[in-house]
C-alpha positions as CSV (number, residue, x, y, z in Angstrom):
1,X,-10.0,183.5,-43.5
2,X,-8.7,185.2,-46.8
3,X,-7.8,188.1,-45.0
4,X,-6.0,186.2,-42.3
5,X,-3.5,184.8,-44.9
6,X,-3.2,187.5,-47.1
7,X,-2.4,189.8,-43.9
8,X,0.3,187.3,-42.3
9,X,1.7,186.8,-46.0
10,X,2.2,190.3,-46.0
11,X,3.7,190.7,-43.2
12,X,6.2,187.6,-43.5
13,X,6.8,188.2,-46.7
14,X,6.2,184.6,-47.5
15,X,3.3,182.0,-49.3
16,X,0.9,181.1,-46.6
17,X,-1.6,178.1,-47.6
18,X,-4.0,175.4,-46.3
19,X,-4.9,172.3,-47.2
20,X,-8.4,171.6,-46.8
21,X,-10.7,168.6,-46.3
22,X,-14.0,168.2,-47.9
23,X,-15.9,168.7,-44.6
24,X,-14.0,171.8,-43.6
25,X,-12.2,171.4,-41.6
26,X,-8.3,172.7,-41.7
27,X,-5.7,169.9,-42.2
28,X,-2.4,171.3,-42.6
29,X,-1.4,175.4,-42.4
30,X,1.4,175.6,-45.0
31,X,4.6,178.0,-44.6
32,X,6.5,178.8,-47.6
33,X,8.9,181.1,-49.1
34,X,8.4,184.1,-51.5
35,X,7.8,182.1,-54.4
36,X,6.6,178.6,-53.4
37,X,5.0,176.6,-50.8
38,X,5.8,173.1,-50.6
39,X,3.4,171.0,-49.9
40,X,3.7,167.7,-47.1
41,X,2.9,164.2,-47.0
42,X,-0.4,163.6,-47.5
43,X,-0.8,159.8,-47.3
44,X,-1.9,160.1,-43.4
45,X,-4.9,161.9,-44.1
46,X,-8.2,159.3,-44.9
47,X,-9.2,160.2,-48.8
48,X,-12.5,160.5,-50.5
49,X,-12.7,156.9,-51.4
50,X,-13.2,158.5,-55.1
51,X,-10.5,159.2,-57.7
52,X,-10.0,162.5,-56.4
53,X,-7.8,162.6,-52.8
54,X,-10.7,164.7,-50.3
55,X,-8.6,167.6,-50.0
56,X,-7.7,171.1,-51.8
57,X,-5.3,173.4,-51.1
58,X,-5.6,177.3,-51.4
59,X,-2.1,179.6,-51.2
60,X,-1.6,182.9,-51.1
61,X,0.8,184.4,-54.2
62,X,2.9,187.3,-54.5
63,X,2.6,186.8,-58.3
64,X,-0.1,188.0,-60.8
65,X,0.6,184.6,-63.0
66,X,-1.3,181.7,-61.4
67,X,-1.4,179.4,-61.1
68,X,2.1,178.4,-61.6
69,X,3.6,174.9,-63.0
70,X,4.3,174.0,-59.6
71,X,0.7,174.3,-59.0
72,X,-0.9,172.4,-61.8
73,X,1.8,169.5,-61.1
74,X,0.9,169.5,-57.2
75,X,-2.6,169.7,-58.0
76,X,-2.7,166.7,-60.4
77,X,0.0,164.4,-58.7
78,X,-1.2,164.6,-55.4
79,X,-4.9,164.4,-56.7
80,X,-5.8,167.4,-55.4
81,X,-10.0,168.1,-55.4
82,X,-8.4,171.9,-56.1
83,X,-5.7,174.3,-56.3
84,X,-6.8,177.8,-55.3
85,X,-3.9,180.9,-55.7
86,X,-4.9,183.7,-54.1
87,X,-3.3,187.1,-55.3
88,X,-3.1,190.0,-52.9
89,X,-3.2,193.6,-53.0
90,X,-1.3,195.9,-50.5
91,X,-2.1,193.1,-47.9
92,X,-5.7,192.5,-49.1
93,X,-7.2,189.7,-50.8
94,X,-7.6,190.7,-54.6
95,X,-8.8,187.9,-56.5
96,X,-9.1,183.9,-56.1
97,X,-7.9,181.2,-59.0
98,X,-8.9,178.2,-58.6
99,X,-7.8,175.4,-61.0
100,X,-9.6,171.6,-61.0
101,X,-8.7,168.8,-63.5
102,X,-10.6,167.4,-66.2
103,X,-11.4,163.9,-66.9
104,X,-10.8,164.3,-70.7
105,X,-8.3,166.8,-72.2
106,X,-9.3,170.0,-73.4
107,X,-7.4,172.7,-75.5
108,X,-4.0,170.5,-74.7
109,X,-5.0,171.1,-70.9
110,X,-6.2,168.0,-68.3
111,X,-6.9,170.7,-66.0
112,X,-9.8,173.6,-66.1
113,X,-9.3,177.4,-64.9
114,X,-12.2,178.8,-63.1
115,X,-13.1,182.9,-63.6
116,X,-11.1,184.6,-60.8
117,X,-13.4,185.7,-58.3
118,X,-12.8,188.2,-55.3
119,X,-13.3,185.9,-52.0
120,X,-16.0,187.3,-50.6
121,X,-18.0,187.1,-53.8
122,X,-17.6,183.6,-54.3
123,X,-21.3,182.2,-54.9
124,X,-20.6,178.8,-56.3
125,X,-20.2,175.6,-53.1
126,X,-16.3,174.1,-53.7
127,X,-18.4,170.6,-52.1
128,X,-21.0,171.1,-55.2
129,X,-18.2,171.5,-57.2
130,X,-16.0,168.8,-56.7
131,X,-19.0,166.0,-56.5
132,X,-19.5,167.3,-59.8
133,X,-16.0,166.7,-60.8
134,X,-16.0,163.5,-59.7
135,X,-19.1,162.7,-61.3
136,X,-17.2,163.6,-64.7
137,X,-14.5,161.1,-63.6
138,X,-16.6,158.5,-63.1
139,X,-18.7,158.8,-66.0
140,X,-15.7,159.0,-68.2
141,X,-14.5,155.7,-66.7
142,X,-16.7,153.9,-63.2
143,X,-14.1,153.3,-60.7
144,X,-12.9,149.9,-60.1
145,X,-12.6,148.2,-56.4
146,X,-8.9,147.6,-56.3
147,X,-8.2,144.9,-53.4
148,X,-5.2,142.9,-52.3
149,X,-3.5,141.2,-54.6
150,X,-5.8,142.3,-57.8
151,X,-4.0,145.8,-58.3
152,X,-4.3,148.0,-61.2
153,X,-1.1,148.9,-62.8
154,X,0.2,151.3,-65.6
155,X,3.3,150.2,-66.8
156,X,5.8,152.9,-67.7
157,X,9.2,152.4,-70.1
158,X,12.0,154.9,-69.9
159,X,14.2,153.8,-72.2
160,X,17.3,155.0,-74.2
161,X,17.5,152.5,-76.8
162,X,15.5,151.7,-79.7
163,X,11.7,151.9,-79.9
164,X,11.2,147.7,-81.3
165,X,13.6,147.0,-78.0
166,X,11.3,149.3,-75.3
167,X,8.3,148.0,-77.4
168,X,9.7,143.8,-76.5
169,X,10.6,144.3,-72.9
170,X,7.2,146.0,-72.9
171,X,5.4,143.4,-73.7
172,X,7.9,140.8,-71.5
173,X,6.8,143.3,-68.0
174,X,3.0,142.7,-69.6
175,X,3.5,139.4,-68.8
176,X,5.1,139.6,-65.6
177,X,2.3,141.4,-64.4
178,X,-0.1,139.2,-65.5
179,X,1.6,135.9,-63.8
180,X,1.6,138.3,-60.6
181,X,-2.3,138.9,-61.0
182,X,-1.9,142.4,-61.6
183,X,-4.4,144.2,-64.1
184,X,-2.4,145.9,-66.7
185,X,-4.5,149.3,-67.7
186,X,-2.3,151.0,-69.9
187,X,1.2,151.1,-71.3
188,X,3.5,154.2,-71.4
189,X,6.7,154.1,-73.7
190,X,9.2,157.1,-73.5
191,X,12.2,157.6,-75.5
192,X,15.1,159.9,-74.3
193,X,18.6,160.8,-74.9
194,X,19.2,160.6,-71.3
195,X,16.9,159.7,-68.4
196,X,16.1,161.7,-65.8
197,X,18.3,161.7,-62.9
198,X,15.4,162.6,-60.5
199,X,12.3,161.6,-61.7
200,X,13.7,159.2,-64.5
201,X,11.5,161.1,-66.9
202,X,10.6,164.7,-67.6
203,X,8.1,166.5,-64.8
204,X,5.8,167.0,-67.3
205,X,5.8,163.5,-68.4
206,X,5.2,162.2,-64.7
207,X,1.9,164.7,-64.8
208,X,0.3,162.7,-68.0
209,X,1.2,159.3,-66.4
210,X,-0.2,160.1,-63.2
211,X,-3.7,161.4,-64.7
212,X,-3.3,158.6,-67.3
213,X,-4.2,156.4,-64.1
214,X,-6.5,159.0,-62.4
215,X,-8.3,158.2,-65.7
216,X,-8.1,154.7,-65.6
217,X,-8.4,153.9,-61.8
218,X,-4.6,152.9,-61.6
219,X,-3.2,152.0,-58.1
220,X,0.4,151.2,-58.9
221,X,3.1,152.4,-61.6
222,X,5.3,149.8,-62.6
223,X,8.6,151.0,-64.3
224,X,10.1,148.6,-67.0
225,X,13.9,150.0,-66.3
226,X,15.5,149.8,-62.5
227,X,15.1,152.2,-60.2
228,X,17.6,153.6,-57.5
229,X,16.2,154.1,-54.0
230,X,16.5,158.4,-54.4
231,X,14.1,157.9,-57.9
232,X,11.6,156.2,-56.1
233,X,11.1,158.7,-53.5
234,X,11.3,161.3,-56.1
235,X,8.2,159.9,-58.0
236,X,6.4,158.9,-54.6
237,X,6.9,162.2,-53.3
238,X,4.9,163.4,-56.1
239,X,1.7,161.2,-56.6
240,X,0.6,159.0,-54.0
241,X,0.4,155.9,-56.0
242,X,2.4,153.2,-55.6
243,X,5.2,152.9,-57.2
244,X,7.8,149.5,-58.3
245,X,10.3,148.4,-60.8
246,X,10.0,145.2,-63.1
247,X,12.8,143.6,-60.5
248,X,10.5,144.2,-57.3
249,X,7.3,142.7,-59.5
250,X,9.7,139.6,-60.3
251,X,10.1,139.6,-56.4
């Protein structure tokens, strides 16, 4: 299979990936351009029932720095079991890096690198692997049934005022959440000059939040300030939890 995509890669002169399913089998064959590959909607696809989403995704790359941002961002917001780059060489596979996350940080990093590893010597079974990795998730924190009604919510503040006046309205959306039986699991206060216009804060924020509630079994995100309809998609396209302001909880 790794000379398959490293061949057509070649030969488009494009990223070539897969996203895979625990069992095996082949879920989606990805088509990007020289530098990227964008990955689709996954929220179809029956998950693992654990924190982790079922699925990994492996990519070609033209590029001897993997894996990239992009890739640790995809990896972590879509829940991915695990992000495999693999780098080519005239047309041949050269080496595989694979990248998993963590459930407790390490060296500033949520996420571990695996020793690159040509394909065909790859010893180590990715299934072995990731039951592993969700054993470390669940030992770090047992996951929680979340049913209908009794969500688990991280509640997120974006604001550009003072700390004292994010820190009040925090504490008024705890509230709100609790009259509307939600389980509050952790708080998330960011101050910034300006929000962002996409994501309403930084990419790199989004990534902590997100594993902030792979840690704690979190379900939903509930943003203190109001969100237009284009921010929403933005952040669901991103992480497959769910995703409100403090108006639509009132609602």
């Amino acid at each position: 299979m790794a000379r398959a995509m490293t061949s057509l890669s070649t030969e488009l002169n494009r990223q070539v990936g897969l996203i895979i399913h625990r069992s095996g089998q082949v879920e989606f064959v990805l088509l990007g351009d020289y530098s990227r590959i964008e990955i689709p909607v996954l929220s179809n696809i029956r998950t693992s029932g654990g924190r982790l989403r079922g699925l990994r995704c492996v990519h070609t790359s033209f590029s001897g720095s993997v894996p990239t941002e992009e890739d640790i961002m995809d990896m972590a917001c879509l829940r991915l079991d695990m992000m495999s780059v693999l780098t080519m060489q005239d047309g041949y596979p050269d080496l595989l890096h694979t990248a998993h996350l963590i459930p407790n940080r390490t060296d500033d990093r949520d996420w571990n690198l695996l020793e690159p590893v040509h394909p065909a010597a790859q010893q180590q079974s990715c299934l072995s692997l990731i039951e592993n990795i969700e054993q470390q998730f669940s030992k770090a924190r047992p996951i929680r049934e979340v049913d209908k009604g009794n969500d688990r919510a991280l509640l997120v503040s974006v604001s550009t005022g003072s700390r004292s006046e994010a820190e009040d309205s925090m504490i008024e959306l705890s509230e709100l959440a609790r009259a509307a039986e939600v389980q509050v699991v952790d708080r998330v206060i960011q101050r910034r000059r300006k929000l962002h216009p996409r994501f309403i804060l930084g990419r790199g924020k989004l990534i902590d939040i997100v594993l902030m509630s792979l840690r704690n079994g979190a379900n939903l995100l509930i943003f203190d300030q109001e969100l237009t309809p284009s921010q929403v998609r933005s952040v669901t396209n991103h992480t497959d939890l769910r995703v409100i302001d403090r108006t639509q909880l009132i609602l």
